[in-house]
N, C-alpha and C positions, 0 to 999 in steps of 0.2 A: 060631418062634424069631425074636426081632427081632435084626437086625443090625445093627452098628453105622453110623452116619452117615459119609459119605466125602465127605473135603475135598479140592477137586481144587489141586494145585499153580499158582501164580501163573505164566504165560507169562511171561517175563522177555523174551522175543524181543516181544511186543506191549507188553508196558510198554515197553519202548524205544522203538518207533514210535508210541506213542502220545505220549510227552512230547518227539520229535521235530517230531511233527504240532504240538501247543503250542507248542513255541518258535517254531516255524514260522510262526505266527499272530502271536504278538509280536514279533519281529523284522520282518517283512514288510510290520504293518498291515492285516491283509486282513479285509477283508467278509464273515461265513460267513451262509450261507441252507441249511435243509433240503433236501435233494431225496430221491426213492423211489428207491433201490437195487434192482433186481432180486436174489433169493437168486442165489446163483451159488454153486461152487466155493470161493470163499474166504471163503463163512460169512456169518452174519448183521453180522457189522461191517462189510460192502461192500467196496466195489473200491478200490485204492490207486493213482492214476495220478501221478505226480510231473512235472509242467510247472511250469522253470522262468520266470525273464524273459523275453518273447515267443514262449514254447512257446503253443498253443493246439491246442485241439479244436473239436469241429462244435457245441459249445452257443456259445460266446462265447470275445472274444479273453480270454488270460491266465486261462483258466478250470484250476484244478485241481479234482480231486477226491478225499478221502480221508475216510474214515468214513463215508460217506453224506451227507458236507455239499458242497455248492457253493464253491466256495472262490475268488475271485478278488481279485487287487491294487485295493486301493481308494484310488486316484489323489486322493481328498478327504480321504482321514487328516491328522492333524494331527501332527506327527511332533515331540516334542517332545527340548529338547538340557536338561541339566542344566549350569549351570556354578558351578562348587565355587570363590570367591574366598578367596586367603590373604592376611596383612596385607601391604600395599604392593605389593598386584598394580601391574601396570602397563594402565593406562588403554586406553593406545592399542591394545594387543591384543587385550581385552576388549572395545574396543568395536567393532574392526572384525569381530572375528568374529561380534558382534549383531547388526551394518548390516547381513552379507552374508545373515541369517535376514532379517531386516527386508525387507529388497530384494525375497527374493525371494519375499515375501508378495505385495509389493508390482506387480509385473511377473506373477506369476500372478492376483491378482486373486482368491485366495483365502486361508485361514490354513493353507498347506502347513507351515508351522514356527511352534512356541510355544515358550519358554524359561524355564526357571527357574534362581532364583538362590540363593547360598545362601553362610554366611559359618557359621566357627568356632561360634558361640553364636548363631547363630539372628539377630544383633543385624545395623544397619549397618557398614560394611567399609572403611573407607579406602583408598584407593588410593595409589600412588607421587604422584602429584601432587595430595594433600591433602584430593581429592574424596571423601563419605562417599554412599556405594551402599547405599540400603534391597535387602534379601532376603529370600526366601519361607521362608527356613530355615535348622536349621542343619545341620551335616554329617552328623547322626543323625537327620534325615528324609527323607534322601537314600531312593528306591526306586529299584529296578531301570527303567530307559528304555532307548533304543536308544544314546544318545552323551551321554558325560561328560567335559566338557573341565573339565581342571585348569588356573587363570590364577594367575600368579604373577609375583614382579617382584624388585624389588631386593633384597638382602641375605635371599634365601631360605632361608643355613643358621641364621639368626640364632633361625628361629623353630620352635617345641614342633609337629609336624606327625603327634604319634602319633596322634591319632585321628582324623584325614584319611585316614592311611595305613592304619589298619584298617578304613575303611569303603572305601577302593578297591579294598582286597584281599578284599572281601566281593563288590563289584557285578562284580569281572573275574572272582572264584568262578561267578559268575550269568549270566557268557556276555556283561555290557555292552561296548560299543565303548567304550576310554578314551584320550581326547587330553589332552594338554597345549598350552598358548601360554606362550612367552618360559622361565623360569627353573621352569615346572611339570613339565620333562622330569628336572629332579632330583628331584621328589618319587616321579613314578613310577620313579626308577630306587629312590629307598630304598627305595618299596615291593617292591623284586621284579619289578615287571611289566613291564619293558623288558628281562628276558633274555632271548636268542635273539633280539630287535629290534631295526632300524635306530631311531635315532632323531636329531633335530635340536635343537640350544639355540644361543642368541645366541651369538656369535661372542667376545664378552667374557667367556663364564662356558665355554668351549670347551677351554682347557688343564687349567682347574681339572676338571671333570667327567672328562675321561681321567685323570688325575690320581687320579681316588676310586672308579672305575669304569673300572678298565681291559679289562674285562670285558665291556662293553657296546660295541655296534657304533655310536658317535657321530659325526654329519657335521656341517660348516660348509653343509649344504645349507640352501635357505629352507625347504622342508621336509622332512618324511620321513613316509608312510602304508604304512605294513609289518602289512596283515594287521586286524586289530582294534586296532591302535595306532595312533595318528595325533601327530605332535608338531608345531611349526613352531618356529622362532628368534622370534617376536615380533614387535614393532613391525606392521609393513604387512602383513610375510610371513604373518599370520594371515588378510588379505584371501586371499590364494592359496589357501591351505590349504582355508578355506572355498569358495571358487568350486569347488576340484577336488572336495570332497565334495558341493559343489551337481551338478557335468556329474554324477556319476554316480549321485546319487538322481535328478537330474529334466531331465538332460539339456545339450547344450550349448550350443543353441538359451539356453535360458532364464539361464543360466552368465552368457553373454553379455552378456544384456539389464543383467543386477546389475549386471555390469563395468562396461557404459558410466552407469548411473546412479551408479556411484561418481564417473566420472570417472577411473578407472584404466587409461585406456589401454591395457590387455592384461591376459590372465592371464597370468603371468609361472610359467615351469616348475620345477620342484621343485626342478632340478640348477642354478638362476642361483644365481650368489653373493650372501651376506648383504651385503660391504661393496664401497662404492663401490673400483673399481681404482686402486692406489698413485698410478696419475699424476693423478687429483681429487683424493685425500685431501691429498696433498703441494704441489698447483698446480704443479709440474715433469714435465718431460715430458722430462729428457735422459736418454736409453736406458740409459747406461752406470749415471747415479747410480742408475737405477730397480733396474737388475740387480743390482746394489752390497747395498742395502738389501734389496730381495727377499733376498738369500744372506744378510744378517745376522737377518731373521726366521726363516728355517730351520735357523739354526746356536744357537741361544738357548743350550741347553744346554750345548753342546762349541764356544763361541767361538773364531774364527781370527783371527789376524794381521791387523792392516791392509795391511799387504803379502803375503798371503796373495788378499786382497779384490780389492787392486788388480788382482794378476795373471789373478782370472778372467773381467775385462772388458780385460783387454790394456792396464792405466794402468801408471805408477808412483804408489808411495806417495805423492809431492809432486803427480802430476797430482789425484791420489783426494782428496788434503787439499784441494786449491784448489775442486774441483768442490762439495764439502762445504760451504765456507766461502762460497762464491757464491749457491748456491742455499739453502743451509740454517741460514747462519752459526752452523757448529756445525761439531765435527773429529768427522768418522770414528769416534774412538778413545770421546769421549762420546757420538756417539749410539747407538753400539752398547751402551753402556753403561746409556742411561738406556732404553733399548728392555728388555734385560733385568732391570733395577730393576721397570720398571713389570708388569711379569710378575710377579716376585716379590711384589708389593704383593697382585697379585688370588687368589695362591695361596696369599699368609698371610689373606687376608677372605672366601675362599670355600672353600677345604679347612681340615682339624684335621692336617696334614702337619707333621712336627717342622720345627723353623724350620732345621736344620741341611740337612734334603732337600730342602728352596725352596731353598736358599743355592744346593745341586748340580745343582737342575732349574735353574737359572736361570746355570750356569756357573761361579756362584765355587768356589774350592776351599779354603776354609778359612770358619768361621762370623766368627773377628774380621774378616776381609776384610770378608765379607757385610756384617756389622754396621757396618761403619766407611762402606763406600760407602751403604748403605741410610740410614743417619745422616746424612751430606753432602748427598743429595740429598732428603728428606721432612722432615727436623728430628727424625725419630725414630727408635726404634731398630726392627727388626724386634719384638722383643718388648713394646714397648709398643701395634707395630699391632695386634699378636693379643691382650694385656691389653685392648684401646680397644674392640676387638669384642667380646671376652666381655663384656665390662658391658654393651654396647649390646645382647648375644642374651639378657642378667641382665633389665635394662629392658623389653625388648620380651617377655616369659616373662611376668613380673610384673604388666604389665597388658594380656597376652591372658588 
């Protein structure tokens, strides 16, 4: 009697250790070599020992061992970063996060980091400062690597990002590290993949992103690396962000060495502020007006009195006017004003917020008001700023 052929059910408990073991290999870089497994107890797939970073056994240091291969960290991998350019990246964060790869080719004396590049259509890319960047590709030859930084720059809601955005939500599918530099922390938050994560953007696009994303845990930090996210504010602060992913792939011995070939004097820590302290920005330094001002940045929305102001540094209104007109030759009452104006301005060219709820986020309480002070002071109306954008997001659509 022939019996029928029997098909044994798939281990789902070893498929899982198995494509464990894989990503294990691509994420890490590691060198695999056969070795002889004795049969043992747990079968002819061999023995599973898990050593991590600076775990070792009696063969060799960083040695693991799983499925009967030899497994260890291979300190001459090439470890290569993707960066995904949108129109009008900004230069200077782009380029410092290349330098700090560069460098530290450079100081190791080997090609510990490669980099590729890559633009909308495969084509060259323009930068905020007019410079055009040849790239290896475009967003749809994007594969899976260990870190994908997104570089972005001015006027980022201006531009069509959906199919950036569904190739990041494809490689964050596949387990990739994804950073952002300067105003690329708004694309990863459209995409979805900044929920549950700290994250960092310039300090000028700061109100708008809480604003559209109130949901997202946003700082004025330089930077912010929460897990397989990594963002920074831009500018220099991308020098950082890089060094601190450099101490902890390859140490901070070597960190170091980048830093001083930048000539960056320090790696500066995540929690330092983006912007120089009111008393350089302003060249004044008398305590009172400093404190004065401070309290009119943190009252933007629900403005107080000038005689409210005066009395929480112990003036009168007439001391607060004089103080104002000396050091700033401006009254109290306008700069508070054109402090919240210009607010207004980055919340009508960076959010789709109705112009009535800029008006509210920015303190006034009626839209003719809004409109009348916004008039006086830019020559235009609020609704012609957001008319003057849309054309400009119409233009920039039209020939990406």
């Amino acid at each position: 009697m022939t019996h029928p052929k029997k098909f044994n059910l798939p281990n789902f408990a070893e498929i899982h250790r198995v494509w464990s073991f894989l990503r294990y290999i691509r994420e890490n870089h590691v060198a695999i070599s056969p070795i002889p497994v004795a049969n043992s107890m747990t079968g002819a797939s061999g023995r599973i020992t898990a050593m991590h970073q600076g775990a070792t056994d009696a063969r060799s240091p960083g040695h693991v061992e799983m499925y009967g291969m030899n497994i260890r960290p291979d300190v001459g991998a090439t470890h290569t970063v993707g960066f995904l350019l949108t129109p009008n990246f900004s230069m200077i964060a782009f380029a410092a996060a290349v330098e700090v790869l560069r460098l530290t080719n450079y100081v190791t004396g080997a090609k510990a980091f490669a980099w590729r590049l890559y633009s909308p259509d495969g084509q060259p890319i323009e930068a905020s400062n007019g410079v055009a960047v040849s790239v290896d590709g475009a967003y749809g030859d994007v594969g899976p690597m260990p870190e994908i930084i997104v570089c972005s720059g001015l006027d980022v809601q201006k531009y069509d990002h959906s199919a950036l955005i569904a190739k990041l939500r494809k490689l964050a599918f596949y387990g990739v590290s994804i950073g952002a530099v300067c105003t690329g922390t708004y694309i990863l938050a459209r995409a979805g993949l900044l929920d549950d994560h700290r994250c960092a953007i310039h300090w000028e696009n700061f109100d708008s992103f809480r604003e559209e994303f109130p949901e997202i845990e946003a700082t004025q930090e330089l930077f912010e690396i929460d897990r397989n996210r990594f963002t920074c504010a831009g500018g220099t602060a991308s020098i950082d962000m890089m060094l601190a992913l450099i101490t902890a792939k390859k140490g901070a011995v070597i960190a170091a060495l980048v830093t001083d070939e930048l000539i960056h004097h320090r790696m500066r820590d995540s929690h330092e502020r983006q912007r120089m302290e009111l008393r350089a920005r302003l060249g004044v330094s008398h305590p009172k007006l400093l404190a004065v001002i401070g309290e009119m940045d943190k009252r933007l929305e629900r403005p107080v009195s000038c005689a409210q102001l005066a009395r929480t540094v112990r003036l009168s209104p007439r001391q607060l006017e004089r103080l104002f007109q000396r050091y700033l030759d401006t009254t109290p009452t306008r700069y508070y004003l054109e402090m919240r104006l210009n607010r207004a301005r980055q919340l009508l060219r960076q959010t789709s917020m109705p112009i009535l709820s800029v008006g509210l986020a920015c303190g006034f309480v009626s839209a003719s008001h809004f409109s009348k002070c916004y008039s006086e002071h830019f020559d235009r109306t609020p609704s012609e700023e957001r008319k003057g954008m849309r054309v400009e997001r119409n233009i920039a659509t039209a020939v990406a």
